[in-house]
Gaussian input, Z-matrix of N, CA and C with variables (Angstrom, degrees):
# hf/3-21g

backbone

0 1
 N
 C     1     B1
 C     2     B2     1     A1
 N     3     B3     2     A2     1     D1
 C     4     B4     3     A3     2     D2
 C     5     B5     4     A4     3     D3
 N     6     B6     5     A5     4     D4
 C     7     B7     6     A6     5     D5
 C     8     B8     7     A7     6     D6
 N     9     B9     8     A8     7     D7
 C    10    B10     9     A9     8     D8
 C    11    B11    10    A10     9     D9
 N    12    B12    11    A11    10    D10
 C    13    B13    12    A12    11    D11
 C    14    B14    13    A13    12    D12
 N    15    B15    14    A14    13    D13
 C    16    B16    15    A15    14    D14
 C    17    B17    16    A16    15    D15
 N    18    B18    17    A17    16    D16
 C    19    B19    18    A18    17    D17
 C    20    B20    19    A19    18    D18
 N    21    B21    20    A20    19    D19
 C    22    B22    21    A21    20    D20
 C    23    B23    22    A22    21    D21
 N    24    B24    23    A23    22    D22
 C    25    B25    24    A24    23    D23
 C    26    B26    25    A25    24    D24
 N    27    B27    26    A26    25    D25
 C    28    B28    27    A27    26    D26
 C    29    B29    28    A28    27    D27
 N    30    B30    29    A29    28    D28
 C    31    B31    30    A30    29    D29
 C    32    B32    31    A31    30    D30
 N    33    B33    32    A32    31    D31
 C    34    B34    33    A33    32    D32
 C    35    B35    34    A34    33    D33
 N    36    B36    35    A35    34    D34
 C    37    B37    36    A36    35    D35
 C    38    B38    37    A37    36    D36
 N    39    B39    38    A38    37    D37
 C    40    B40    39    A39    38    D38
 C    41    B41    40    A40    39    D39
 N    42    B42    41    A41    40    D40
 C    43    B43    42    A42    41    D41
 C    44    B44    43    A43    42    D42
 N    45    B45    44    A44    43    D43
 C    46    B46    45    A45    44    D44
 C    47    B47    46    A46    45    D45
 N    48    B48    47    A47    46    D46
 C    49    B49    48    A48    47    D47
 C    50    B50    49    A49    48    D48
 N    51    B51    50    A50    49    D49
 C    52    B52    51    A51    50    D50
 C    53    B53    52    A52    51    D51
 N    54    B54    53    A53    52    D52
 C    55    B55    54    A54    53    D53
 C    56    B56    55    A55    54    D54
 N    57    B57    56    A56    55    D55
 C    58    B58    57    A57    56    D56
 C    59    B59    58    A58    57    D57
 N    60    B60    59    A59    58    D58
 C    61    B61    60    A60    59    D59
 C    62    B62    61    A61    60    D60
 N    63    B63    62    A62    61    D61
 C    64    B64    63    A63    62    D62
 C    65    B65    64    A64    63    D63
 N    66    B66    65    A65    64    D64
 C    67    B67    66    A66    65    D65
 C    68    B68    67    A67    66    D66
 N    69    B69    68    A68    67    D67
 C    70    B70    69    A69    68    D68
 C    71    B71    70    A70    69    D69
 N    72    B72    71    A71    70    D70
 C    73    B73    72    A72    71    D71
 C    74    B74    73    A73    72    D72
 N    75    B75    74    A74    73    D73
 C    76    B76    75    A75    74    D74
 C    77    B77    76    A76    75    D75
 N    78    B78    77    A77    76    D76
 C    79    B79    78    A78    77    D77
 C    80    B80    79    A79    78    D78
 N    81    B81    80    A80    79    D79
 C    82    B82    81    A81    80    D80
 C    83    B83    82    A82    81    D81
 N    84    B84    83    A83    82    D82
 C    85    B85    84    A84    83    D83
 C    86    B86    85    A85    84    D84
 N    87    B87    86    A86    85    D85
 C    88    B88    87    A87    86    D86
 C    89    B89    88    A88    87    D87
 N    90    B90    89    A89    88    D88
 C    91    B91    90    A90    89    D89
 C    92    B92    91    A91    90    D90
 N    93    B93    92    A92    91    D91
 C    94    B94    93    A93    92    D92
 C    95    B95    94    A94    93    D93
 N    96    B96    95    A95    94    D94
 C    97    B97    96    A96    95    D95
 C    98    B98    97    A97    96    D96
 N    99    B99    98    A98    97    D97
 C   100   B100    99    A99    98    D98
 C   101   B101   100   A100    99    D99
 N   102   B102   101   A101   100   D100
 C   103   B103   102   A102   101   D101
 C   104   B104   103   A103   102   D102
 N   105   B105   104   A104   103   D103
 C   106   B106   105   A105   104   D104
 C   107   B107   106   A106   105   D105
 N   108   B108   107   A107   106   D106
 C   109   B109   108   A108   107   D107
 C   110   B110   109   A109   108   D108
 N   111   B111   110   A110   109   D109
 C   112   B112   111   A111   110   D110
 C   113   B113   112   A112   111   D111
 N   114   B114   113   A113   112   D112
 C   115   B115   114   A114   113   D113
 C   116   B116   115   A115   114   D114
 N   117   B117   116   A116   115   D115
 C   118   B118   117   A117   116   D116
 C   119   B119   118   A118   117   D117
 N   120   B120   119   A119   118   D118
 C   121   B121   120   A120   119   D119
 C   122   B122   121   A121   120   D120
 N   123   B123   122   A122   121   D121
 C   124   B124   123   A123   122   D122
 C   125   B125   124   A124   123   D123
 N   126   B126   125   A125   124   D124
 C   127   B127   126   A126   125   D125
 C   128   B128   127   A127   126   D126
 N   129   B129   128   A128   127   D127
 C   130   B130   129   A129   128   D128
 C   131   B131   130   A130   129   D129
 N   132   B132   131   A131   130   D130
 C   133   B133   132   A132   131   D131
 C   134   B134   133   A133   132   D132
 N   135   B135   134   A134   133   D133
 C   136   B136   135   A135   134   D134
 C   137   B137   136   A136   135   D135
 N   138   B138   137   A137   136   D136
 C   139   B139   138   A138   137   D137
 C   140   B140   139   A139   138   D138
 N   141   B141   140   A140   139   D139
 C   142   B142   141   A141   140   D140
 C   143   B143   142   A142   141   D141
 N   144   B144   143   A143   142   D142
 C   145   B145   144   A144   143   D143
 C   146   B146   145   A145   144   D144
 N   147   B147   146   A146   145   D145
 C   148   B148   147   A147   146   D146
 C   149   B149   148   A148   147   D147
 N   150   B150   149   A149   148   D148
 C   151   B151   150   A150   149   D149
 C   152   B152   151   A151   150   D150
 N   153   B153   152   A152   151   D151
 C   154   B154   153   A153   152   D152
 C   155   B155   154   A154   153   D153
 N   156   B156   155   A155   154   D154
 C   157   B157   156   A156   155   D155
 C   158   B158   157   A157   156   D156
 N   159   B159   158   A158   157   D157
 C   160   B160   159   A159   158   D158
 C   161   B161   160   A160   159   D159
 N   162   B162   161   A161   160   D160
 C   163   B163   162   A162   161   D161
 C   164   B164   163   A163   162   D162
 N   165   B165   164   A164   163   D163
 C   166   B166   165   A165   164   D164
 C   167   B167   166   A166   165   D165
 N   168   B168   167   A167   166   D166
 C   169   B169   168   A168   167   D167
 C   170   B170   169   A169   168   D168
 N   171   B171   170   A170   169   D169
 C   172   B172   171   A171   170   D170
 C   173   B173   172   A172   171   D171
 N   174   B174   173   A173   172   D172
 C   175   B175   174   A174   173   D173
 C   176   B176   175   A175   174   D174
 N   177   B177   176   A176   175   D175
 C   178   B178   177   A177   176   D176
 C   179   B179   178   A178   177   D177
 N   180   B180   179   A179   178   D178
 C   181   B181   180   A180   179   D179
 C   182   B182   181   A181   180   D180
 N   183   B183   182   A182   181   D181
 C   184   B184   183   A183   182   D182
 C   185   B185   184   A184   183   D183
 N   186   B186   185   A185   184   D184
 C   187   B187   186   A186   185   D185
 C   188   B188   187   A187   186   D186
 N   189   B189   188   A188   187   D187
 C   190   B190   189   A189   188   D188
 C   191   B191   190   A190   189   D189
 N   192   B192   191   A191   190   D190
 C   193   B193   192   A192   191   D191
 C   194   B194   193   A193   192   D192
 N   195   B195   194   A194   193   D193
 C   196   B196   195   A195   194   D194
 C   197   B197   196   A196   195   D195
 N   198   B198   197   A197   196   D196
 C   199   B199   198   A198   197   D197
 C   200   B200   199   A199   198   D198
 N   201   B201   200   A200   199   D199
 C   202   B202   201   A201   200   D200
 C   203   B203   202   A202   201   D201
 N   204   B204   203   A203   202   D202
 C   205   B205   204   A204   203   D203
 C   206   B206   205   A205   204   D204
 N   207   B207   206   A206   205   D205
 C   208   B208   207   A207   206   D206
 C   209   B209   208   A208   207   D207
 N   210   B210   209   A209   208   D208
 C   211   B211   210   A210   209   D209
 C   212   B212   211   A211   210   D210
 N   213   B213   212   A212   211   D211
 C   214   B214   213   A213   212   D212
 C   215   B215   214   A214   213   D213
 N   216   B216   215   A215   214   D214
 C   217   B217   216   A216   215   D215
 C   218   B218   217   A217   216   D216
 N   219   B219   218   A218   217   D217
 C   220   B220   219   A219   218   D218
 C   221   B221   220   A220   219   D219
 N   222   B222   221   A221   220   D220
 C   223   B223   222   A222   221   D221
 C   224   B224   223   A223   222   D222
 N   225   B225   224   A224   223   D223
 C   226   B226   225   A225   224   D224
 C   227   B227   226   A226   225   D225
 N   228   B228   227   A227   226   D226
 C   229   B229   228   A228   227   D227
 C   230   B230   229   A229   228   D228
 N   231   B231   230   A230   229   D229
 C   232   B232   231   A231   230   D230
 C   233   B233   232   A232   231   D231
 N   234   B234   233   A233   232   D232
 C   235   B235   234   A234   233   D233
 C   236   B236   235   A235   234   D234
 N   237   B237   236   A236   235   D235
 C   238   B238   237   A237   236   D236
 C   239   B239   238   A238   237   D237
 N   240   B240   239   A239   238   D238
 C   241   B241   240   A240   239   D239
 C   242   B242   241   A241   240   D240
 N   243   B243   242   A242   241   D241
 C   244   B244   243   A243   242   D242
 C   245   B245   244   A244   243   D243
 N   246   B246   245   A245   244   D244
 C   247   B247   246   A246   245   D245
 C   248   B248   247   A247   246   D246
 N   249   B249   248   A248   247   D247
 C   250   B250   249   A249   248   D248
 C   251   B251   250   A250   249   D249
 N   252   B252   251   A251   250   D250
 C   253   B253   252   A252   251   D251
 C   254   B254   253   A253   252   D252
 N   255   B255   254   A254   253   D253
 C   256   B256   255   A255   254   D254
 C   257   B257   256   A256   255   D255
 N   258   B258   257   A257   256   D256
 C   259   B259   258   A258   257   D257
 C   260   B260   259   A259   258   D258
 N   261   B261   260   A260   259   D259
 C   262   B262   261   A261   260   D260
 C   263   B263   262   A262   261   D261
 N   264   B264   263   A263   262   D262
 C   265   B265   264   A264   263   D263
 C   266   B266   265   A265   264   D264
 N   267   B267   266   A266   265   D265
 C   268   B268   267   A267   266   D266
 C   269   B269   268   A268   267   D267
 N   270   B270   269   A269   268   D268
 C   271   B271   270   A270   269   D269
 C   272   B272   271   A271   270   D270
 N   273   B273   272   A272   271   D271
 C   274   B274   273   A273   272   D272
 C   275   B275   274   A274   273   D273
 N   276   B276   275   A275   274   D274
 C   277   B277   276   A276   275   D275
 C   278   B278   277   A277   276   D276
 N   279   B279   278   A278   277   D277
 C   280   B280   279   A279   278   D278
 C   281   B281   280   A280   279   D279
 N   282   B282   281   A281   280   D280
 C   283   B283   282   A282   281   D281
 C   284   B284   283   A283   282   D282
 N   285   B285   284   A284   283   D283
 C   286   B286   285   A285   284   D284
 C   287   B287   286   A286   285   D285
 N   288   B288   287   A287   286   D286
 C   289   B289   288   A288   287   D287
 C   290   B290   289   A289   288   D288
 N   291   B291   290   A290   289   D289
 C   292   B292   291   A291   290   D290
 C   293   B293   292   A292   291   D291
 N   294   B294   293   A293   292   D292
 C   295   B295   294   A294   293   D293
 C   296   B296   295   A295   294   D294
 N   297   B297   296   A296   295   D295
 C   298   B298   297   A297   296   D296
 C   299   B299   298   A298   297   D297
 N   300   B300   299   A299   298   D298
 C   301   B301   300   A300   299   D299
 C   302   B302   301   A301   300   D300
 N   303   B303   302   A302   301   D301
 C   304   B304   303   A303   302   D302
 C   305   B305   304   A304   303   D303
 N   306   B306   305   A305   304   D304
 C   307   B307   306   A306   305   D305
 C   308   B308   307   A307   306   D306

   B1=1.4527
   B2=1.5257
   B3=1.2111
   B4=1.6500
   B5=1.8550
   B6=1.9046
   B7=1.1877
   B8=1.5264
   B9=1.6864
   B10=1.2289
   B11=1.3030
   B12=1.5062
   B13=2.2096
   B14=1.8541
   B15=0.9150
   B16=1.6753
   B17=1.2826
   B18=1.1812
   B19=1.6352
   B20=2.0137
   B21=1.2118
   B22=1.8342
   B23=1.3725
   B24=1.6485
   B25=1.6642
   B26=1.3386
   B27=1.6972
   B28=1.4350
   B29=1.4556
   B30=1.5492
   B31=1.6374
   B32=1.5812
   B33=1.2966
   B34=1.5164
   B35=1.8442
   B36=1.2623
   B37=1.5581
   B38=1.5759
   B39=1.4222
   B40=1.6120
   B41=1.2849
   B42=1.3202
   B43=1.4187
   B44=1.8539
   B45=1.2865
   B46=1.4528
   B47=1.2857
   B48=1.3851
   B49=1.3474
   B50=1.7149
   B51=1.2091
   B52=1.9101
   B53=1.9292
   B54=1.1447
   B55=1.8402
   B56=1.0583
   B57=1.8373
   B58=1.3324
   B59=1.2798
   B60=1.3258
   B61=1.6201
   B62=1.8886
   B63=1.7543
   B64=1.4729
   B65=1.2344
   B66=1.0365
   B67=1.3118
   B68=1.1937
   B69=1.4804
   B70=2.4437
   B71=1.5537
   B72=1.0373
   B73=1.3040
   B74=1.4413
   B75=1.5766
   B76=1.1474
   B77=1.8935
   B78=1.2344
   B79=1.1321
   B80=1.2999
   B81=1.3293
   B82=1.4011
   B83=1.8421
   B84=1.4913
   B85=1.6408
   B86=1.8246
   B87=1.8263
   B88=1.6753
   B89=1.8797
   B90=0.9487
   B91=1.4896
   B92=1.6089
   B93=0.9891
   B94=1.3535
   B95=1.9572
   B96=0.7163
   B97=1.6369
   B98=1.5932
   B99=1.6174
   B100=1.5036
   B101=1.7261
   B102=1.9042
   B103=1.4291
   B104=1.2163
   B105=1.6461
   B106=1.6134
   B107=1.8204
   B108=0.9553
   B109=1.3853
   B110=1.3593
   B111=1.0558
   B112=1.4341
   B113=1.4123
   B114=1.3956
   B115=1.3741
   B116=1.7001
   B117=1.3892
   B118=1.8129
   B119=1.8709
   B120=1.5108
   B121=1.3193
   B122=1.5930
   B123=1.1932
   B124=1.4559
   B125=1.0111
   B126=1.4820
   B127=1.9417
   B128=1.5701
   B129=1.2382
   B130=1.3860
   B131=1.5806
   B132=1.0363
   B133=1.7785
   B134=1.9449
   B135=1.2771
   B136=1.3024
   B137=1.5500
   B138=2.0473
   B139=1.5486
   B140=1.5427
   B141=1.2144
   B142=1.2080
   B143=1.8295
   B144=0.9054
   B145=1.6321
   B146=1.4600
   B147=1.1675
   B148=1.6117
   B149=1.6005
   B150=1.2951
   B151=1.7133
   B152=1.7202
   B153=1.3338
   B154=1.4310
   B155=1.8204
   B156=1.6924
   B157=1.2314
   B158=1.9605
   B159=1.2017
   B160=1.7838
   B161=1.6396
   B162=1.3689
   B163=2.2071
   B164=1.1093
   B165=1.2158
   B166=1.3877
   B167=1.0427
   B168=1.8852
   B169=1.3875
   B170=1.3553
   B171=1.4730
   B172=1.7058
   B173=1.8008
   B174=1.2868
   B175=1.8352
   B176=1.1496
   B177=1.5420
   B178=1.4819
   B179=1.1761
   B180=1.3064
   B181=0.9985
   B182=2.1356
   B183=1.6458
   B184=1.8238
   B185=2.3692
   B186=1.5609
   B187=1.7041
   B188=1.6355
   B189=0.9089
   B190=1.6236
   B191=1.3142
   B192=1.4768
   B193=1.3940
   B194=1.4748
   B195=2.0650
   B196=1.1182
   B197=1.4104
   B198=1.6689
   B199=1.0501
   B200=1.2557
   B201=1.4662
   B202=1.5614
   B203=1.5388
   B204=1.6347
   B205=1.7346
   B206=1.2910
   B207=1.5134
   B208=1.8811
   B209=1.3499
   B210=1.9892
   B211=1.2757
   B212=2.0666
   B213=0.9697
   B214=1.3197
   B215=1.8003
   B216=1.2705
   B217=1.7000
   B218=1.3933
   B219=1.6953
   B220=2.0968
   B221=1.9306
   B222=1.8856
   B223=1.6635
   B224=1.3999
   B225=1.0419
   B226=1.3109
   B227=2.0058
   B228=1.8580
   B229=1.8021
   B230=1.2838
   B231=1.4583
   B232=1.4598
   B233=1.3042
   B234=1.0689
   B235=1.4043
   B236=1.7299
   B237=1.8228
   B238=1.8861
   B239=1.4994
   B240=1.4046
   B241=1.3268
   B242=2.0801
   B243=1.3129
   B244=2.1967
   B245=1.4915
   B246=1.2832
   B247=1.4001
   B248=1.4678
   B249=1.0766
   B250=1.6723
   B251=1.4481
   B252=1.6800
   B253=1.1251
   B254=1.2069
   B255=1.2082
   B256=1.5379
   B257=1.2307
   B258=0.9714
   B259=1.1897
   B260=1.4697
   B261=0.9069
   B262=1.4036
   B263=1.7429
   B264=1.1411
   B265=1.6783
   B266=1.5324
   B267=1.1768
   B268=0.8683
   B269=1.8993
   B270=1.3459
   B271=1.5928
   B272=1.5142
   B273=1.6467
   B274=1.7313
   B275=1.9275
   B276=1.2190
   B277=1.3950
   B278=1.3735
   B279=1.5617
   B280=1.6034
   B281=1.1475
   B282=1.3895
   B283=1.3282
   B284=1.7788
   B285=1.1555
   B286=1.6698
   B287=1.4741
   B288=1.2666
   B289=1.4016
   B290=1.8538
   B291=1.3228
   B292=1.4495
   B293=1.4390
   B294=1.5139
   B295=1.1634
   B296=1.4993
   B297=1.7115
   B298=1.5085
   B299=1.5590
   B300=1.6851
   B301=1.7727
   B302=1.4729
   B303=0.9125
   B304=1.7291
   B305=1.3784
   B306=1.2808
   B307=1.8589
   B308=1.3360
   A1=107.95
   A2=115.96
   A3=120.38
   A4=84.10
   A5=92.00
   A6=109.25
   A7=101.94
   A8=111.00
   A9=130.75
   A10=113.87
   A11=111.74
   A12=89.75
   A13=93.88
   A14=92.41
   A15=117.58
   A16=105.49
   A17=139.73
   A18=128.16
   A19=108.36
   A20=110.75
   A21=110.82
   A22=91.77
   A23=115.47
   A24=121.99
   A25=123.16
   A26=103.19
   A27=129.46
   A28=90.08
   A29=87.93
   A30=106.81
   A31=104.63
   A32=106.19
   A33=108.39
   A34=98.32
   A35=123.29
   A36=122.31
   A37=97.21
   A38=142.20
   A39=164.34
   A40=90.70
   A41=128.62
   A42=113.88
   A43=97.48
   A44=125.69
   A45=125.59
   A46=119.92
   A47=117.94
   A48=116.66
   A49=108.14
   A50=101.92
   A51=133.58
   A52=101.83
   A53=91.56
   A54=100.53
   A55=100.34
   A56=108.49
   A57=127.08
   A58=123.99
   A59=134.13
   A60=113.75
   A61=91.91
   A62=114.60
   A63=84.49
   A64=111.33
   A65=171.54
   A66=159.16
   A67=129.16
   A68=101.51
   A69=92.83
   A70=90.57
   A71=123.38
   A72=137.71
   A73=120.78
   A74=134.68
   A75=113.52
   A76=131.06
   A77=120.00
   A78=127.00
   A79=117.25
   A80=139.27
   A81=147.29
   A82=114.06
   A83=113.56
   A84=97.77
   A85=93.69
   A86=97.42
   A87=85.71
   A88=101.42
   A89=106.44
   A90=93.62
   A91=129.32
   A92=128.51
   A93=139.28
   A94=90.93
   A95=139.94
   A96=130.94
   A97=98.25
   A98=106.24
   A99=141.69
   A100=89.39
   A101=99.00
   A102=87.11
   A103=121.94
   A104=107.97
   A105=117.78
   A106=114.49
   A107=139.67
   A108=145.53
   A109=113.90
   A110=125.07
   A111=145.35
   A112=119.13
   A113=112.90
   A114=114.26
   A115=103.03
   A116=105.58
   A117=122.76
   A118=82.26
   A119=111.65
   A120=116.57
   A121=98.29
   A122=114.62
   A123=142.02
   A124=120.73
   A125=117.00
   A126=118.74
   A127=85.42
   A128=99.71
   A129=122.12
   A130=119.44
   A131=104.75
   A132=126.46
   A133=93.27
   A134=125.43
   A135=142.33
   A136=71.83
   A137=102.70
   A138=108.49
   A139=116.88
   A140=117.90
   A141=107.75
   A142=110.43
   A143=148.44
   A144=156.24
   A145=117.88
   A146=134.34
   A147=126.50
   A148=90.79
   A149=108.36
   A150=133.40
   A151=110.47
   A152=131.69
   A153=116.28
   A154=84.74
   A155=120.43
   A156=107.41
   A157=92.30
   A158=90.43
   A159=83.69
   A160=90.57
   A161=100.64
   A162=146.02
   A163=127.86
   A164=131.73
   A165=125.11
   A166=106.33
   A167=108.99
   A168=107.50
   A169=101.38
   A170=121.03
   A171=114.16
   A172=90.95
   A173=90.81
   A174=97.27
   A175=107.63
   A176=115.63
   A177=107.12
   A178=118.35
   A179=130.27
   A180=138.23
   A181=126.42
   A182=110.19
   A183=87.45
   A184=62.04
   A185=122.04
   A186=88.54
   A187=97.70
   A188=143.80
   A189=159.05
   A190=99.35
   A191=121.97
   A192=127.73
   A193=110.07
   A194=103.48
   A195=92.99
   A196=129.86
   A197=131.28
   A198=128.33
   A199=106.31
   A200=118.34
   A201=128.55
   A202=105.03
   A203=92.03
   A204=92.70
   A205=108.39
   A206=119.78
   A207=115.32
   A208=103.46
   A209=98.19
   A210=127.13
   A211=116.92
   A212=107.57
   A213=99.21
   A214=104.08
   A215=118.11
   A216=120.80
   A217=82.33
   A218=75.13
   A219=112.20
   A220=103.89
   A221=79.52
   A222=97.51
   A223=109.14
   A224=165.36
   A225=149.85
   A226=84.40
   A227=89.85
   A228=100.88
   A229=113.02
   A230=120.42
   A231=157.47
   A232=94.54
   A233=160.58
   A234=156.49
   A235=91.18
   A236=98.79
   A237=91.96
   A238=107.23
   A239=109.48
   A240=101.78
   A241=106.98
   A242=111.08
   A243=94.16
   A244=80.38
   A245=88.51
   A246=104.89
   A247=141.25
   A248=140.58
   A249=125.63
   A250=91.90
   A251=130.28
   A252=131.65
   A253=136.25
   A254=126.88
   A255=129.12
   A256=101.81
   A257=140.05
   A258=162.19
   A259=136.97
   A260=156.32
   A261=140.93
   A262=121.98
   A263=108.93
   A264=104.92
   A265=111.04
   A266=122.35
   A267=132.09
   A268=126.67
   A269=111.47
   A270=108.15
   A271=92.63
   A272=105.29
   A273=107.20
   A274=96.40
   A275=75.48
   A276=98.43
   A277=123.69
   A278=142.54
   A279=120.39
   A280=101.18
   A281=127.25
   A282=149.99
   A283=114.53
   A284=91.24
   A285=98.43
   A286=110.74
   A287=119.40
   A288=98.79
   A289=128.05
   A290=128.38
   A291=137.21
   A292=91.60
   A293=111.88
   A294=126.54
   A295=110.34
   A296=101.84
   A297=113.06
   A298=110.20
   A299=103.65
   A300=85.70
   A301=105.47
   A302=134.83
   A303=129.83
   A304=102.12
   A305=116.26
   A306=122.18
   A307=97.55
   D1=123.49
   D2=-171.59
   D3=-110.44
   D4=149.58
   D5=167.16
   D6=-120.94
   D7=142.90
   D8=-166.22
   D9=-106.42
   D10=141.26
   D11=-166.00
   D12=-95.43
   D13=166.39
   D14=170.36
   D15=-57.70
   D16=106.36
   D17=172.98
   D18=-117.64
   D19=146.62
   D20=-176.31
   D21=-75.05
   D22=106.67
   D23=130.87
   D24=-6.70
   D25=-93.74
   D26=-179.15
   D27=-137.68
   D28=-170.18
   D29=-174.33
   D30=-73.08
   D31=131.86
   D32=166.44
   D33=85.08
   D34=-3.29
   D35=-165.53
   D36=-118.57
   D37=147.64
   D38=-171.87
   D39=-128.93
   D40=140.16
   D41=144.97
   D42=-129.21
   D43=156.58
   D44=148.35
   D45=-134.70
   D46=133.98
   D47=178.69
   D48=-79.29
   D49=112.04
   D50=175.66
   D51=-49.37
   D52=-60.07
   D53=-174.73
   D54=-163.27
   D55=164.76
   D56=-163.80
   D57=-151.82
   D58=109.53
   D59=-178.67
   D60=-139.38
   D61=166.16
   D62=-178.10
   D63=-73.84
   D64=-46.29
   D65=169.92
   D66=-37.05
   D67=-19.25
   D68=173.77
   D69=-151.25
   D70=149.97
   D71=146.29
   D72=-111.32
   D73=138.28
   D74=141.23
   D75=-117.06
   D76=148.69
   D77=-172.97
   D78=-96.93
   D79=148.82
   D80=135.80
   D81=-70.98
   D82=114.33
   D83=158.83
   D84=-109.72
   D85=141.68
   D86=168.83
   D87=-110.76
   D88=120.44
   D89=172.27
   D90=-90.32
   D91=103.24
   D92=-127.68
   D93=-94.39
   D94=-28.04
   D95=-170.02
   D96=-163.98
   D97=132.10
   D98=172.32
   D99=-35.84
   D100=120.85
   D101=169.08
   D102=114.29
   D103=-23.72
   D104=172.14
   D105=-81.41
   D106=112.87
   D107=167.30
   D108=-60.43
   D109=152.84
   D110=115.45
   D111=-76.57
   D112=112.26
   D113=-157.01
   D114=-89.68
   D115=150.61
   D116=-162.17
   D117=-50.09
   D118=144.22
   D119=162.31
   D120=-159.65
   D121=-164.45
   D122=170.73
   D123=-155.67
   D124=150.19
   D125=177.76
   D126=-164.49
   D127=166.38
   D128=-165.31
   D129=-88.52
   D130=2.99
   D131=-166.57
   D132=-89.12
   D133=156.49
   D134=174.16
   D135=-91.00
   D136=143.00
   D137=144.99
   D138=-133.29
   D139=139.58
   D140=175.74
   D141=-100.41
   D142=168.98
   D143=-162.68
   D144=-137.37
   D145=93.19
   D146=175.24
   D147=-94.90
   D148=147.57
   D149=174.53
   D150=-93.21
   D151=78.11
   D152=-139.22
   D153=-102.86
   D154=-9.71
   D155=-173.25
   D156=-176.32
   D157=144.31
   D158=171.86
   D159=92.27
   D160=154.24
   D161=133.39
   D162=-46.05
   D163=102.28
   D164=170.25
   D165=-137.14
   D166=155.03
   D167=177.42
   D168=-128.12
   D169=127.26
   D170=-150.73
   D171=-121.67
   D172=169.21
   D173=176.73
   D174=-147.14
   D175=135.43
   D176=169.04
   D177=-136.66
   D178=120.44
   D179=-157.83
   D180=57.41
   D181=-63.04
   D182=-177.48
   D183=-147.84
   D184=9.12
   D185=-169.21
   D186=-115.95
   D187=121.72
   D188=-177.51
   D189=-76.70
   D190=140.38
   D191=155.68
   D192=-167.54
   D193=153.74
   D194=167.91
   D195=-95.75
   D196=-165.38
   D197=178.26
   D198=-169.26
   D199=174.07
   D200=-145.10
   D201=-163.64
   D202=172.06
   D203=174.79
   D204=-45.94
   D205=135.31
   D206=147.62
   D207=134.18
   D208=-42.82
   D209=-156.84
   D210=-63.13
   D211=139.43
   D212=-165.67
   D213=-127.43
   D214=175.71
   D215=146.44
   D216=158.76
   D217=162.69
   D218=176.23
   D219=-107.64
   D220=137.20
   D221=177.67
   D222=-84.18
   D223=99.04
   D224=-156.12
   D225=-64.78
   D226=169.57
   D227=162.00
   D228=-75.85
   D229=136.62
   D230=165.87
   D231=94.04
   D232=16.84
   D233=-140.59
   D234=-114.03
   D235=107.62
   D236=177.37
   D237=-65.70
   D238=154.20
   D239=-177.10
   D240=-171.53
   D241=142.43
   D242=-177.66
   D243=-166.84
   D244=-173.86
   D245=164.32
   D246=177.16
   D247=-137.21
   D248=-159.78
   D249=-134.26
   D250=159.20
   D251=134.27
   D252=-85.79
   D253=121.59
   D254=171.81
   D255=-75.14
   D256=-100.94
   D257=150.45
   D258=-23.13
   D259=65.47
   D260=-156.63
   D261=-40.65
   D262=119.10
   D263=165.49
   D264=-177.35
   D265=-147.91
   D266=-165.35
   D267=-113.91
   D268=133.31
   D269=-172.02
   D270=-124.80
   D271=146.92
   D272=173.68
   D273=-138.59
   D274=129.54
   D275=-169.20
   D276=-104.48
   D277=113.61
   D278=176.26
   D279=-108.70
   D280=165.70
   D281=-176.40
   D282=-137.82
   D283=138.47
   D284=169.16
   D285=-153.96
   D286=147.99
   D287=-19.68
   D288=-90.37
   D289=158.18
   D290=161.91
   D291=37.19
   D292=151.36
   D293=176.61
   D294=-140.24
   D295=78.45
   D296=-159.31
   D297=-69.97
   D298=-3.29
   D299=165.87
   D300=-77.87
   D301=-1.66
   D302=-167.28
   D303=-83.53
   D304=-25.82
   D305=-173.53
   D306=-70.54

């Protein structure tokens, strides 16, 4: 069992990678203050999104929405997509497969 350190995303963003194998990863982002983004990108990995704490208002591709504790969905691959904090908390994210820039 490897432990992964906390490294700054962006401003106001934590991320740690939780676990890792090549086929799935999952991540922690903590977004620390109303207002910090995940800025619009793409990568080739499927992601799925659990809402484990906190507001967000996410976009994917041209449809905007918000979301909340509980709240879940999958990004398909290449699909641009980021988003805003409402709220401060927490998003957990898996990927497949592996998202070897995260190592």
């Amino acid at each position: 069992m490897s432990v992964f350190p906390v490294v700054q995303a962006s401003e106001g963003v934590l991320r740690q990678v939780l676990a890792d194998h090549p086929d799935l990863m999952v991540v922690a982002f903590q977004f620390q203050t109303a207002g910090a983004t995940g800025a619009r990108h793409n990568h080739p990995h499927v992601q799925s999104t659990f809402v484990e704490s906190g507001r967000f208002r996410f976009s994917i591709e041209d449809e905007s929405f918000e979301i909340g504790p509980g709240d879940s969905f999958v990004i398909p691959s290449e699909a641009v997509h980021g988003c805003v904090c409402l709220e401060p908390g927490r998003l957990v994210d898996c990927f497949t497969p592996r998202r070897d820039d995260f190592l």
